[in-house]
gemmi code that builds the backbone of each chain (N, CA, C; Angstrom):
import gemmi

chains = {
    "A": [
        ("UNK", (-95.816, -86.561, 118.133), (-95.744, -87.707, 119.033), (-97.148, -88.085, 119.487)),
        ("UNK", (-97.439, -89.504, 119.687), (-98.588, -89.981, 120.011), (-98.930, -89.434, 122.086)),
        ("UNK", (-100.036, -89.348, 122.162), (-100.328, -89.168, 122.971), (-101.786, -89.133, 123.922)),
        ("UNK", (-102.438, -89.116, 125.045), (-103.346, -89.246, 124.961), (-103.796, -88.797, 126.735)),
        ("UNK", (-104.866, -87.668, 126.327), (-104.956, -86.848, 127.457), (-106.620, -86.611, 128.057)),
        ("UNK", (-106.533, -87.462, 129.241), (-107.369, -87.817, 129.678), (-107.489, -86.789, 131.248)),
        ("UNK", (-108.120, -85.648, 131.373), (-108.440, -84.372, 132.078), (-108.864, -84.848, 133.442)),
        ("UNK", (-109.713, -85.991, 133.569), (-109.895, -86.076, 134.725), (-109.416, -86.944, 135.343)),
        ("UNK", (-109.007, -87.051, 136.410), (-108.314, -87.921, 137.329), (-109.461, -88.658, 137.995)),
        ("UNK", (-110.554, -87.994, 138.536), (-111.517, -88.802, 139.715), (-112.866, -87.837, 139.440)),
        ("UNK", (-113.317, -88.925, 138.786), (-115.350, -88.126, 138.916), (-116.341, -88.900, 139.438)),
        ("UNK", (-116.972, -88.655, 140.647), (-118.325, -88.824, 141.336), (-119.548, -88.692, 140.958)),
        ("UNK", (-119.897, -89.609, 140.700), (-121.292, -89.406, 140.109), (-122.654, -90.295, 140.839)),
        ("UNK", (-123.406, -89.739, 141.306), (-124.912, -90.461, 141.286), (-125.685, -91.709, 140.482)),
        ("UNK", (-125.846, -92.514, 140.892), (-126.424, -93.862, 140.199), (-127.579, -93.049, 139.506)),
        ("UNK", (-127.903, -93.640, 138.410), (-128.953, -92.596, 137.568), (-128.650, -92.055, 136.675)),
        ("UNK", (-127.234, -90.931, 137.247), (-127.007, -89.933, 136.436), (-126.426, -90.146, 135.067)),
        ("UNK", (-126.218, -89.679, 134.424), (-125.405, -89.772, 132.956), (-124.113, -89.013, 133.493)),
        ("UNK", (-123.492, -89.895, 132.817), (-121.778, -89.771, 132.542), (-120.892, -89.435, 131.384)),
        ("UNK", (-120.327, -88.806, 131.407), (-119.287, -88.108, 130.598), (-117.424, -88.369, 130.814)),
        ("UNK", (-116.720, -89.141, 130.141), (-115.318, -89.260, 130.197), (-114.951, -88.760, 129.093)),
        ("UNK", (-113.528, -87.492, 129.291), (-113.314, -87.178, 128.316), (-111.639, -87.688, 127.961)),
        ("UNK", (-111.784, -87.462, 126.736), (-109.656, -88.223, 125.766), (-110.343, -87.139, 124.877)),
        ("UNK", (-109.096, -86.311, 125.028), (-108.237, -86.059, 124.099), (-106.938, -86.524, 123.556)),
        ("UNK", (-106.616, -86.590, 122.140), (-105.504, -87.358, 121.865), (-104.308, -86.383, 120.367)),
        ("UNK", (-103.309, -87.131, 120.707), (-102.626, -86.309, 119.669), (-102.285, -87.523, 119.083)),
        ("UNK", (-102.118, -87.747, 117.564), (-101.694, -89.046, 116.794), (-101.721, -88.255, 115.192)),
        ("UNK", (-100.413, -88.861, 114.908), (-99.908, -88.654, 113.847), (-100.636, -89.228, 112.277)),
        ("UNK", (-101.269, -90.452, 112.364), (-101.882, -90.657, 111.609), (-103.393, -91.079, 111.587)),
        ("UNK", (-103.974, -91.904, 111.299), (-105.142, -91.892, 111.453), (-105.484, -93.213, 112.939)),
        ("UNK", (-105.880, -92.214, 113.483), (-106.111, -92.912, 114.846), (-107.434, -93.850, 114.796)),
        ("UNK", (-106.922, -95.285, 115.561), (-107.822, -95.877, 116.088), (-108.333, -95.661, 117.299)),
        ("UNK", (-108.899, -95.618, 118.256), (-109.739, -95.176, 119.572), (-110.145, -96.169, 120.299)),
        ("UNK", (-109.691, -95.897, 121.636), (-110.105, -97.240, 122.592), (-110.499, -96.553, 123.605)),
        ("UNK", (-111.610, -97.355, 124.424), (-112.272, -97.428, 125.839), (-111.899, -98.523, 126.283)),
        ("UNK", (-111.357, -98.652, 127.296), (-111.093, -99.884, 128.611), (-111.772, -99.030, 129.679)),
        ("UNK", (-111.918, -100.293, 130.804), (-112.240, -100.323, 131.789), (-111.461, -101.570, 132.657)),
        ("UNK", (-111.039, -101.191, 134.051), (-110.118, -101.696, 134.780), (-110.817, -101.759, 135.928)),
        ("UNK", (-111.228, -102.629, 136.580), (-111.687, -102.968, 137.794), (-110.795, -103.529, 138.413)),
        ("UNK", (-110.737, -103.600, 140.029), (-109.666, -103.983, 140.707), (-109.719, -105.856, 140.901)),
        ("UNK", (-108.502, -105.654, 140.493), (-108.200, -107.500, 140.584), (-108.400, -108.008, 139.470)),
        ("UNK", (-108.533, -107.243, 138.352), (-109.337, -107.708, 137.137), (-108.303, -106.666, 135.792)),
        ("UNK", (-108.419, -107.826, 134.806), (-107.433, -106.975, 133.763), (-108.308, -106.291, 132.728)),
        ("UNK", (-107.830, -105.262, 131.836), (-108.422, -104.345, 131.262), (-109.487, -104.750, 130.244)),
        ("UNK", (-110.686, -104.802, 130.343), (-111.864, -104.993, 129.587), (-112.155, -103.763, 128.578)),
        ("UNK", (-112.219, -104.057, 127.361), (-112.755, -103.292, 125.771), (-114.041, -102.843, 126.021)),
        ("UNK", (-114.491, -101.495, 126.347), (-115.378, -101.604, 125.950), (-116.028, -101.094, 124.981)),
        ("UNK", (-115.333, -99.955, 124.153), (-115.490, -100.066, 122.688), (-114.665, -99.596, 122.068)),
        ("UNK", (-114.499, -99.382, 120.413), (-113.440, -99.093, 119.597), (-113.930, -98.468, 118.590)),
        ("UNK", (-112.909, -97.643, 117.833), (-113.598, -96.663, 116.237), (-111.846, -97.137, 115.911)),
        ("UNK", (-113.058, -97.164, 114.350), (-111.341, -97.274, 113.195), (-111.917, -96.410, 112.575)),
        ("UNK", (-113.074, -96.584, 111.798), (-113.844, -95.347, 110.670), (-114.942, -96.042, 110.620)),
        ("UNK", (-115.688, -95.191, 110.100), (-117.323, -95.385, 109.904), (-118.316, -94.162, 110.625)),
        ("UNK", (-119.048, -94.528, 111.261), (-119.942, -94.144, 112.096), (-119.013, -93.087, 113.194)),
        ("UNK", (-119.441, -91.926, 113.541), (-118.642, -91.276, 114.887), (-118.811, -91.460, 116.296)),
        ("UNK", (-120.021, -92.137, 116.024), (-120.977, -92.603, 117.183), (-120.556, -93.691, 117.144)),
        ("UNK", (-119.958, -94.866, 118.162), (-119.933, -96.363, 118.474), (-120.642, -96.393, 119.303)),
        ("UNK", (-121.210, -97.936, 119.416), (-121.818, -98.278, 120.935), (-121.031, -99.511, 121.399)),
        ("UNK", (-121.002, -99.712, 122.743), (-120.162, -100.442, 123.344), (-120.976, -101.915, 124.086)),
        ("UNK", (-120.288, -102.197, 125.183), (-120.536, -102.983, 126.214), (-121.326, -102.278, 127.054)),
        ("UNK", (-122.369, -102.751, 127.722), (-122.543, -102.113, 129.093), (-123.426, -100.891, 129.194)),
        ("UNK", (-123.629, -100.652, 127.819), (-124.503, -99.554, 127.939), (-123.399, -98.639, 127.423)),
        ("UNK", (-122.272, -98.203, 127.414), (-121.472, -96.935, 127.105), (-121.199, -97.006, 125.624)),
        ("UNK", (-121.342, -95.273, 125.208), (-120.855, -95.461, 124.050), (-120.006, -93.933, 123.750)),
        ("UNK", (-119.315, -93.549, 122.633), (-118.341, -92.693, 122.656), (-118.525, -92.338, 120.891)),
        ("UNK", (-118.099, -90.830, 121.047), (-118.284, -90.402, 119.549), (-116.670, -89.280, 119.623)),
        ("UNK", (-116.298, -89.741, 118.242), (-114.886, -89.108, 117.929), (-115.328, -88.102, 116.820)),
        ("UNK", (-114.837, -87.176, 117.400), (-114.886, -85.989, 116.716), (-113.108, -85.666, 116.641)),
        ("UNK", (-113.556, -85.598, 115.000), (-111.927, -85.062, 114.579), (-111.173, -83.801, 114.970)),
        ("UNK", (-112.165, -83.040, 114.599), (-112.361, -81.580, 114.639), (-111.614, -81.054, 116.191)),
        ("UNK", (-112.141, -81.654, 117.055), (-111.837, -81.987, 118.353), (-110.584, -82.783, 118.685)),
        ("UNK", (-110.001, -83.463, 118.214), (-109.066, -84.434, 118.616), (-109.361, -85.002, 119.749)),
        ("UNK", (-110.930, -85.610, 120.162), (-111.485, -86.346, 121.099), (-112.302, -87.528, 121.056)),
        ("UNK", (-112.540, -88.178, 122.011), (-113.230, -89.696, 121.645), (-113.394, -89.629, 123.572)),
        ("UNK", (-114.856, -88.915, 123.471), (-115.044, -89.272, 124.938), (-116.395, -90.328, 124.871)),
        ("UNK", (-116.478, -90.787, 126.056), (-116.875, -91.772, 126.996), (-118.494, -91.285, 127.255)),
        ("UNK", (-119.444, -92.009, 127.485), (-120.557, -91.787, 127.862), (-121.757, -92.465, 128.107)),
        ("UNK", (-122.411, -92.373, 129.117), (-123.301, -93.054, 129.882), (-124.760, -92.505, 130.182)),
        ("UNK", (-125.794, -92.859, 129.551), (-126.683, -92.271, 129.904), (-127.192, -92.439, 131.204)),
        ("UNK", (-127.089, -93.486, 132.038), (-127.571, -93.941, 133.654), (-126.525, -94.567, 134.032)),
        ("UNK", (-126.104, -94.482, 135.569), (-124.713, -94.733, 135.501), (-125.390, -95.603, 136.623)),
        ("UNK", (-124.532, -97.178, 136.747), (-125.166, -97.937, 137.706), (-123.546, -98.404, 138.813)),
        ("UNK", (-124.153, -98.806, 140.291), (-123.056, -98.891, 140.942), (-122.180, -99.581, 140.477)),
        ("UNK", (-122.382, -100.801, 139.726), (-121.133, -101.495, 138.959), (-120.198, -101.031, 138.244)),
        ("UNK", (-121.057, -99.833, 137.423), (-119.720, -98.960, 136.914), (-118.538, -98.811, 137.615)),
        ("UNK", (-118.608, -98.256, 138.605), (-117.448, -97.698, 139.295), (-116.122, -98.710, 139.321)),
        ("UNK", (-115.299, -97.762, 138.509), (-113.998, -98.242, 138.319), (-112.404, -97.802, 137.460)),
        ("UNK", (-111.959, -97.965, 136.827), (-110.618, -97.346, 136.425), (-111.130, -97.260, 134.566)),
        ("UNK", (-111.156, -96.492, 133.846), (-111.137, -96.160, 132.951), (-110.162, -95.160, 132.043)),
        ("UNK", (-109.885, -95.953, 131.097), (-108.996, -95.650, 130.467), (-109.031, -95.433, 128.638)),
        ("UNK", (-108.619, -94.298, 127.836), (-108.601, -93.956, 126.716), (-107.222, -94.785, 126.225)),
        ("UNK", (-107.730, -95.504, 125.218), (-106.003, -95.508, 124.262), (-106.305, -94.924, 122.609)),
        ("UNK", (-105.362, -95.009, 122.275), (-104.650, -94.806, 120.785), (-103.594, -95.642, 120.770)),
        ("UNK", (-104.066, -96.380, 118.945), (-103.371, -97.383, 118.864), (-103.318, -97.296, 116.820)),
        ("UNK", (-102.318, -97.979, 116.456), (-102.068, -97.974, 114.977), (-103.052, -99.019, 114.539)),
        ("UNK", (-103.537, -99.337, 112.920), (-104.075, -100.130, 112.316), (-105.223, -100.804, 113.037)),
        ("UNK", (-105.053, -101.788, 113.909), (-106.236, -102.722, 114.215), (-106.067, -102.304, 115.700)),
        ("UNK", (-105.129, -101.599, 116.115), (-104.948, -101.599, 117.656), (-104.705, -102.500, 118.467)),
        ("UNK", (-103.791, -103.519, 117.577), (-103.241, -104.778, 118.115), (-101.684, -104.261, 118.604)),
        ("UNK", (-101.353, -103.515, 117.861), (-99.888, -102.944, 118.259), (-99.793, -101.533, 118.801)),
        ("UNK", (-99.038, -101.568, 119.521), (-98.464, -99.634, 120.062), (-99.954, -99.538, 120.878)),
        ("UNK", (-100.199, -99.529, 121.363), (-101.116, -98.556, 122.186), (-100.855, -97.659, 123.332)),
        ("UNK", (-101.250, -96.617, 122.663), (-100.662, -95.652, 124.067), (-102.314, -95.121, 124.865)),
        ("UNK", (-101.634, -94.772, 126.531), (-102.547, -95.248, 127.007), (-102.956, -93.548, 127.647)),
        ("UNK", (-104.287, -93.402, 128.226), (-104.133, -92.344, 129.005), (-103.937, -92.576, 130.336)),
        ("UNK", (-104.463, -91.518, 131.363), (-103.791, -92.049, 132.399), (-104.756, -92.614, 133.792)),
        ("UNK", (-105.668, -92.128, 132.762), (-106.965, -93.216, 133.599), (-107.782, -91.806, 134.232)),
        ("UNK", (-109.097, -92.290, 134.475), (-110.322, -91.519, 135.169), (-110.835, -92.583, 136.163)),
        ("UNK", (-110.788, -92.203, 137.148), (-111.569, -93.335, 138.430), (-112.609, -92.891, 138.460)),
        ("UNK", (-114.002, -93.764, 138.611), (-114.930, -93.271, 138.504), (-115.747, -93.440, 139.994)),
        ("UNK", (-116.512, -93.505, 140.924), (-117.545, -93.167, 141.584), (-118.232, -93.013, 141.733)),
        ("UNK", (-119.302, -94.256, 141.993), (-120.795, -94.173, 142.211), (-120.803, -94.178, 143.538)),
        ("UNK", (-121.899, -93.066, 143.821), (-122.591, -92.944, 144.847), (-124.016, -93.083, 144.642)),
        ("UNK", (-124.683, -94.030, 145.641), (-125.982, -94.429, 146.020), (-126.596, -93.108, 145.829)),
    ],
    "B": [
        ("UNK", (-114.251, -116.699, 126.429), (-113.214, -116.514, 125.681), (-112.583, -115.218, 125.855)),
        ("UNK", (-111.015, -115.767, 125.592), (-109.649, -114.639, 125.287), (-109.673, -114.076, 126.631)),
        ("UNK", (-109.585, -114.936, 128.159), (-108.682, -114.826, 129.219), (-107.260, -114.677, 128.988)),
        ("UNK", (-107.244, -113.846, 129.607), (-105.258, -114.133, 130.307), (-104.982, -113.561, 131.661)),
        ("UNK", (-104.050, -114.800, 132.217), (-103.931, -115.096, 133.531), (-102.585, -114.260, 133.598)),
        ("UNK", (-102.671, -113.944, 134.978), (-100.774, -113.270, 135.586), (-100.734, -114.167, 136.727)),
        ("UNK", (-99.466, -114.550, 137.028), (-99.286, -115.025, 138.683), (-97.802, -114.595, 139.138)),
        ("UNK", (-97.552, -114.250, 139.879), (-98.313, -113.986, 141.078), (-99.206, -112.824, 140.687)),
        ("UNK", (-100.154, -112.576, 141.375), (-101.267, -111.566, 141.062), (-100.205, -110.012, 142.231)),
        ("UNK", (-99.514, -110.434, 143.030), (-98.578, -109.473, 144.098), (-97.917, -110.138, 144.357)),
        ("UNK", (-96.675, -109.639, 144.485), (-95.328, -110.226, 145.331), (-93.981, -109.007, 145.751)),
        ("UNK", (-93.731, -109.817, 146.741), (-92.750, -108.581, 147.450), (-91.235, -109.698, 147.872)),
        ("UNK", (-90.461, -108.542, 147.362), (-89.204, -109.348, 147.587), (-88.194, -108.255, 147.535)),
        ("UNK", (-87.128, -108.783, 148.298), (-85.940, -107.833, 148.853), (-85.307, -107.339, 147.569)),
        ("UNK", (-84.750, -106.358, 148.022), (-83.666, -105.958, 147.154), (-82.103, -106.210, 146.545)),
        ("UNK", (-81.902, -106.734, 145.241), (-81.200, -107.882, 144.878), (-81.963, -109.038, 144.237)),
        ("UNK", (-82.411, -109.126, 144.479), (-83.184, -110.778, 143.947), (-84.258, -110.555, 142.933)),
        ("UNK", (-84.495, -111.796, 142.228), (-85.046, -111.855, 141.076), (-86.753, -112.233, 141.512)),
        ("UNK", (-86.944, -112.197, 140.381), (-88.535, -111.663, 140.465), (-89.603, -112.369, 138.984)),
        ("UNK", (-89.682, -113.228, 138.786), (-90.500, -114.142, 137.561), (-92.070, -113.809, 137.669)),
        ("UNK", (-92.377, -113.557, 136.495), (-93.768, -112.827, 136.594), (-94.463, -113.732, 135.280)),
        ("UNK", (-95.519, -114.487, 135.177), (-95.510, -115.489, 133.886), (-97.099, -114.923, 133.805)),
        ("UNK", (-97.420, -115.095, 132.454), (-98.718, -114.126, 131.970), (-98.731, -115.294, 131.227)),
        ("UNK", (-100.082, -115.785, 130.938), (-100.877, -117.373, 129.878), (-101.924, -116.400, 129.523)),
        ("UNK", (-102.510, -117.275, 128.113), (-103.843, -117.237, 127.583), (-104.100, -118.252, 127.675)),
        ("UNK", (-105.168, -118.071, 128.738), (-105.586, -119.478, 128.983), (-106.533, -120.119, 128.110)),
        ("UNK", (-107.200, -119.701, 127.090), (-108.559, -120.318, 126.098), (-107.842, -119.945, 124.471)),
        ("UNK", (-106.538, -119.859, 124.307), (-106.305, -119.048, 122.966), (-104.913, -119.077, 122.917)),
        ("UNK", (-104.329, -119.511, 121.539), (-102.808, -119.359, 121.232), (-102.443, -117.946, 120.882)),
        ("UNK", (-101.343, -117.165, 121.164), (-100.791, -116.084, 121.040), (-99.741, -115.981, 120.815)),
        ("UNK", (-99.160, -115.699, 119.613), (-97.646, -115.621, 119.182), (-97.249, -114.478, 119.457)),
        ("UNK", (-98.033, -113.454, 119.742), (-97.358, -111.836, 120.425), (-98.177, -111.436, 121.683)),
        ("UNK", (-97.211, -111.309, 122.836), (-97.739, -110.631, 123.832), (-97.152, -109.793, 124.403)),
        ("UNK", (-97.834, -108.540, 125.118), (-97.206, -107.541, 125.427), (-96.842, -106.921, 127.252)),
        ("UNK", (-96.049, -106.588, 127.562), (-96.144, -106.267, 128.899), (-95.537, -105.043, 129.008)),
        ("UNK", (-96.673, -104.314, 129.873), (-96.823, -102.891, 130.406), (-96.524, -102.763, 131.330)),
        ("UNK", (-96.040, -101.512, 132.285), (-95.954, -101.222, 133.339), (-96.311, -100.022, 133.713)),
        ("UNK", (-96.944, -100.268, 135.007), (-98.270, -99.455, 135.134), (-97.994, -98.285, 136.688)),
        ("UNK", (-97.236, -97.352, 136.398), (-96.834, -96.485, 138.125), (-98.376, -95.746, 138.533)),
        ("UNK", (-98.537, -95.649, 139.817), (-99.283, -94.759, 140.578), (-100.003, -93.886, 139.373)),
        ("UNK", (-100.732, -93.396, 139.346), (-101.496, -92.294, 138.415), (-101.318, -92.247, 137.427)),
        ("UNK", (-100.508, -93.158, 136.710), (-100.142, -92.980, 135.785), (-100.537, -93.956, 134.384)),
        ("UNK", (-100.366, -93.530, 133.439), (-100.625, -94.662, 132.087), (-100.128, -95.661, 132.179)),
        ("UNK", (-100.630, -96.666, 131.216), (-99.581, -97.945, 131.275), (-98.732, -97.951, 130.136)),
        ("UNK", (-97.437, -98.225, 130.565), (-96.492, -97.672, 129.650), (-96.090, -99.168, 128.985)),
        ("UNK", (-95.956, -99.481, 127.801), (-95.512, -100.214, 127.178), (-94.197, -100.794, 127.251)),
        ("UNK", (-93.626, -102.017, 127.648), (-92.112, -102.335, 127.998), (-91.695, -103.370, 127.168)),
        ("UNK", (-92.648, -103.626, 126.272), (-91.745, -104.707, 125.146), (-92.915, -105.416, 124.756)),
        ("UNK", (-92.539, -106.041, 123.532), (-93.089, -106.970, 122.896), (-92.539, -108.246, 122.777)),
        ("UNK", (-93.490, -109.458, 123.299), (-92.784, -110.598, 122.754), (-93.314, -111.267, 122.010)),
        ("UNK", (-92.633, -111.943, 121.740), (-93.258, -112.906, 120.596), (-92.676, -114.413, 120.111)),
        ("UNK", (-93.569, -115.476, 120.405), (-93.012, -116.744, 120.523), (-91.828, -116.977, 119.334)),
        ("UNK", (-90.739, -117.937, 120.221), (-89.889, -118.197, 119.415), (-89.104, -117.210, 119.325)),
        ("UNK", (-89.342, -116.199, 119.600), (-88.049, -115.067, 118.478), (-87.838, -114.391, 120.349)),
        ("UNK", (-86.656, -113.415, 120.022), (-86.231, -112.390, 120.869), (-87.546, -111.524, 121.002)),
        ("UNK", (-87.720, -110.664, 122.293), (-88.320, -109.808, 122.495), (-88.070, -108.102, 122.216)),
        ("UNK", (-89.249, -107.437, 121.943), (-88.711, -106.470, 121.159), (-88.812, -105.443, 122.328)),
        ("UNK", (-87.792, -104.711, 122.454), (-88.094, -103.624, 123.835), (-88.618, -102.260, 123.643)),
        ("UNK", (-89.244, -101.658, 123.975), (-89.285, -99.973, 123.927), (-87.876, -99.165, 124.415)),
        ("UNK", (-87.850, -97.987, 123.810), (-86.837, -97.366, 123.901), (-86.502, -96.643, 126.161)),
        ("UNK", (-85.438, -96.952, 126.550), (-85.744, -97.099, 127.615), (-85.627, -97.737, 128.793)),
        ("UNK", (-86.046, -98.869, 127.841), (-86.418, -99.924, 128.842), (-85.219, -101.240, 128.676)),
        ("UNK", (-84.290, -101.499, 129.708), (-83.111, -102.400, 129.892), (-83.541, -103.498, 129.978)),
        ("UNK", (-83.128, -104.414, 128.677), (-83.318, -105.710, 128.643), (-82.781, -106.920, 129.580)),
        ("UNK", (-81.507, -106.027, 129.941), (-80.987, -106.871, 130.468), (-81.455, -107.318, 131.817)),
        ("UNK", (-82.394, -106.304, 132.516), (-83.052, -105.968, 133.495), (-84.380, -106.274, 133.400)),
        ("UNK", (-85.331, -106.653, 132.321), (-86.434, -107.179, 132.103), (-86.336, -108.135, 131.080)),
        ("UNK", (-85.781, -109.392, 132.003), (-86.196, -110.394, 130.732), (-86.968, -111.153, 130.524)),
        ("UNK", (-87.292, -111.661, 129.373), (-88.499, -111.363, 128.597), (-88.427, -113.173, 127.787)),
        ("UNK", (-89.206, -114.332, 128.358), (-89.011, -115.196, 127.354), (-90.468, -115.819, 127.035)),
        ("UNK", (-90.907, -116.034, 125.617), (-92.088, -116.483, 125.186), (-91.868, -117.331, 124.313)),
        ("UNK", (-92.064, -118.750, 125.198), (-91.567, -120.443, 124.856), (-92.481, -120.885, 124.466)),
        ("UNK", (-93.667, -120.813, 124.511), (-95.001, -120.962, 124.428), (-95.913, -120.195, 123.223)),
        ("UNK", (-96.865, -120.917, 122.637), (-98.118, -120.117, 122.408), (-99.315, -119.957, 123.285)),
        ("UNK", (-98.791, -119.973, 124.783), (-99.394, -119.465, 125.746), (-99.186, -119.169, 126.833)),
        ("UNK", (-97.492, -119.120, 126.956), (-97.084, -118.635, 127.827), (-96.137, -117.553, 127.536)),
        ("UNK", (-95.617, -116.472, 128.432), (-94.861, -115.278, 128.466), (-94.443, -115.181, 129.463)),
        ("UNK", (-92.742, -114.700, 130.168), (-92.858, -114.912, 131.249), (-91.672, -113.473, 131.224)),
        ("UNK", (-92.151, -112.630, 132.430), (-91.091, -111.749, 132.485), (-90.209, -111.757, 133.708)),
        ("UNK", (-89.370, -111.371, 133.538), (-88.111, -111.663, 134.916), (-87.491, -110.505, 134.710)),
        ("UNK", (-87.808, -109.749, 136.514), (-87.187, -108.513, 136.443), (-85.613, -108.955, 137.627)),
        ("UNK", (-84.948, -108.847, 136.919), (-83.287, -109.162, 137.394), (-82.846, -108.253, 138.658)),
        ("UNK", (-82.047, -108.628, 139.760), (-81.681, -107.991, 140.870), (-82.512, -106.558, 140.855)),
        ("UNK", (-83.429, -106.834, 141.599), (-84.720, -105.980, 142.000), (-84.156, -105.216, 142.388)),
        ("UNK", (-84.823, -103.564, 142.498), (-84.864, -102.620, 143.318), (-85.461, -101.891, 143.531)),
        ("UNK", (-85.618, -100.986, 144.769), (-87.184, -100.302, 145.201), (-87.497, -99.508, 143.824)),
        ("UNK", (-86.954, -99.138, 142.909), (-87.389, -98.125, 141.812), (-88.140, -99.003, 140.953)),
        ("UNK", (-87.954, -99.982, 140.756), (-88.427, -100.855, 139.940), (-90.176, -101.737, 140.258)),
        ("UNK", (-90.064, -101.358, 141.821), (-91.731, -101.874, 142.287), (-92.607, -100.986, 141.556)),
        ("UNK", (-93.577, -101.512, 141.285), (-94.874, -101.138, 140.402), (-95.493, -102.196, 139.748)),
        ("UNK", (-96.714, -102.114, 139.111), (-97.566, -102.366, 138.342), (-97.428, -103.071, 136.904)),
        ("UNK", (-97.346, -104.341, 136.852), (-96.577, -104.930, 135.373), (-97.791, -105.722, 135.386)),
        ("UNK", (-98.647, -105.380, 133.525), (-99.762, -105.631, 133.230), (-99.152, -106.425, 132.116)),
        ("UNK", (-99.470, -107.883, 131.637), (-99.509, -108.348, 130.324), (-100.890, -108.207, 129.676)),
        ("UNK", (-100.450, -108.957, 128.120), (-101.903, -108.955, 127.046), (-101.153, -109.586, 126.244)),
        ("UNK", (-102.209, -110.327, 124.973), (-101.774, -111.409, 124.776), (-102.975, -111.017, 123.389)),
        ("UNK", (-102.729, -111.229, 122.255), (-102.629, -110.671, 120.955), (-103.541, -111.566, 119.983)),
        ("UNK", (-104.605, -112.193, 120.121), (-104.765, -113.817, 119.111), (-105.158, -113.269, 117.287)),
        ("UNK", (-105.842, -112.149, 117.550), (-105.856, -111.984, 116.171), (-105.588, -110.022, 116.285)),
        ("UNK", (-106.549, -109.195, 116.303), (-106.498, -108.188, 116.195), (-106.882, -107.272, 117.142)),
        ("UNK", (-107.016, -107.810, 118.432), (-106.895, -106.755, 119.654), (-106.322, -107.544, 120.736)),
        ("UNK", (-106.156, -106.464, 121.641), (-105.233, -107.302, 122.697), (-106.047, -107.428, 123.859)),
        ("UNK", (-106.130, -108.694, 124.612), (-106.578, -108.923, 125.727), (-105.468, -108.932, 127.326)),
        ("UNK", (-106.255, -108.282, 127.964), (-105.370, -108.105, 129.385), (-105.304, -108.937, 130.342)),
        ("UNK", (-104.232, -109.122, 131.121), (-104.311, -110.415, 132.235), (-104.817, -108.881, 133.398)),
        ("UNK", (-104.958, -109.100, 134.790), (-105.057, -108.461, 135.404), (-103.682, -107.655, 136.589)),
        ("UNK", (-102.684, -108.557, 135.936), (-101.859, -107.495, 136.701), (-101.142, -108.372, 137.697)),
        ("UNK", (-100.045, -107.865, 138.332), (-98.817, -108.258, 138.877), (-98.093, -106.779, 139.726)),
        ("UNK", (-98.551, -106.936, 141.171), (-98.056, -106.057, 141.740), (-96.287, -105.921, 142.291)),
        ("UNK", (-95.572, -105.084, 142.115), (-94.475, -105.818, 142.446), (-94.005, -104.920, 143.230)),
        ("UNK", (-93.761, -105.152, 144.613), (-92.796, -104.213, 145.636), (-91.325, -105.569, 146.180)),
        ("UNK", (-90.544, -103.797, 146.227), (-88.994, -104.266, 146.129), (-88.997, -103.569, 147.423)),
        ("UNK", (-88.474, -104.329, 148.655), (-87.920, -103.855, 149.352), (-86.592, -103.324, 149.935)),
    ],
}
model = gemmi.Model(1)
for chain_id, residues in chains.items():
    chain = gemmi.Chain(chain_id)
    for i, (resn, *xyz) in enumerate(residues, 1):
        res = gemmi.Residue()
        res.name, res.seqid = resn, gemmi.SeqId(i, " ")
        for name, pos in zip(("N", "CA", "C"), xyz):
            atom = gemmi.Atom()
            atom.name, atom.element = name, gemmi.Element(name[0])
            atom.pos, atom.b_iso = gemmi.Position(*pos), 0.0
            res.add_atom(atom)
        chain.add_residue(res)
    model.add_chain(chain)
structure = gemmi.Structure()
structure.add_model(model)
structure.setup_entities()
């Protein structure tokens, strides 16, 4: 069964600092990989995706995420994390183009502090 | 490009009564759009697919008769959750499909009193 397991609930972090979100995922066939981001009042923004190629993507915004198979993971990452960040982030898994089925995790809130 | 709007953005209404929730792409035609529902801490769970012209396709689960679902439009979607009840308040997210990823409206809060 598809699934997708996202460990942290709420991480605080320092403007500056580098950031780390982690997904793990379970999927039956060959998984596509998603980063959203959810700000309040505001609907879910892409900020990057893997089908195949490269393990390393780069995104929007500065974030980028590397899927390791081996791992059954596709985490999140930020080298300087700025107050705008702060907000609802979310892992999916999704079939083919990731236009259909996406299953979601269950989100990481994030936290900048000055 | 590839907005999509929800309105009401929140609404609260008694228990019994109906509840119309309409999700647009406002810059883009969409023959499939999708609506999620989104509890406290939790993922957003997938509650059907629609898709202009045709019936909507439901996830396993989820009572049609109780979320209905009509997409008259190639830019509109509109969901109607039928004689409300407090179990049913939460978080109902659409997205809206134009070629190969899906774009999100921001959401539709819904408390049942």
């Amino acid at each position: 069964a598809q699934s997708v397991t996202q460990p942290d609930i709420h991480i605080t972090v320092s403007e500056g600092a580098s950031l780390e979100l982690r997904c793990n995922y379970s999927y039956g066939a060959t998984p596509y990989l998603f980063w959203y981001v959810q700000s309040p009042g505001q609907g879910l923004q892409l900020l990057l995706k893997y089908f195949s190629g490269d393990t390393l993507v780069q995104g929007i915004k500065g974030f980028e995420a590397e899927f390791k198979r081996s791992q059954s993971s596709f985490n999140l990452r930020k080298p300087s994390v700025h107050w705008s960040d702060a907000a609802e982030y979310f892992c999916a898994v999704g079939d083919q183009t990731g236009a259909n089925n996406l299953f979601f995790g269950t989100g990481t809130r994030l936290t900048v502090i000055p | 490009g590839a907005v999509v709007s929800q309105h009401p953005s929140w609404v609260i209404c008694k228990s019994g009564t109906s509840v119309k929730i309409e999700c647009r792409s406002l810059d883009f035609q969409a023959t499939t759009m999708f609506w999620y529902r989104q509890f406290p801490k939790q993922s957003l769970m997938l509650m059907a697919t629609s898709n202009e012209g045709s019936k909507a396709t439901y996830e396993q689960g989820v009572e049609k008769d109780k979320f209905l679902i009509n997409h008259a439009s190639l830019t509109l979607s509109t969901l109607t959750v039928t004689s409300a009840h407090p179990e049913d308040s939460s978080f109902y997210i659409c997205s809206a499909r134009p070629r190969d990823e899906q774009f999100f409206g921001p959401g539709t809060r819904l408390t049942v009193l």
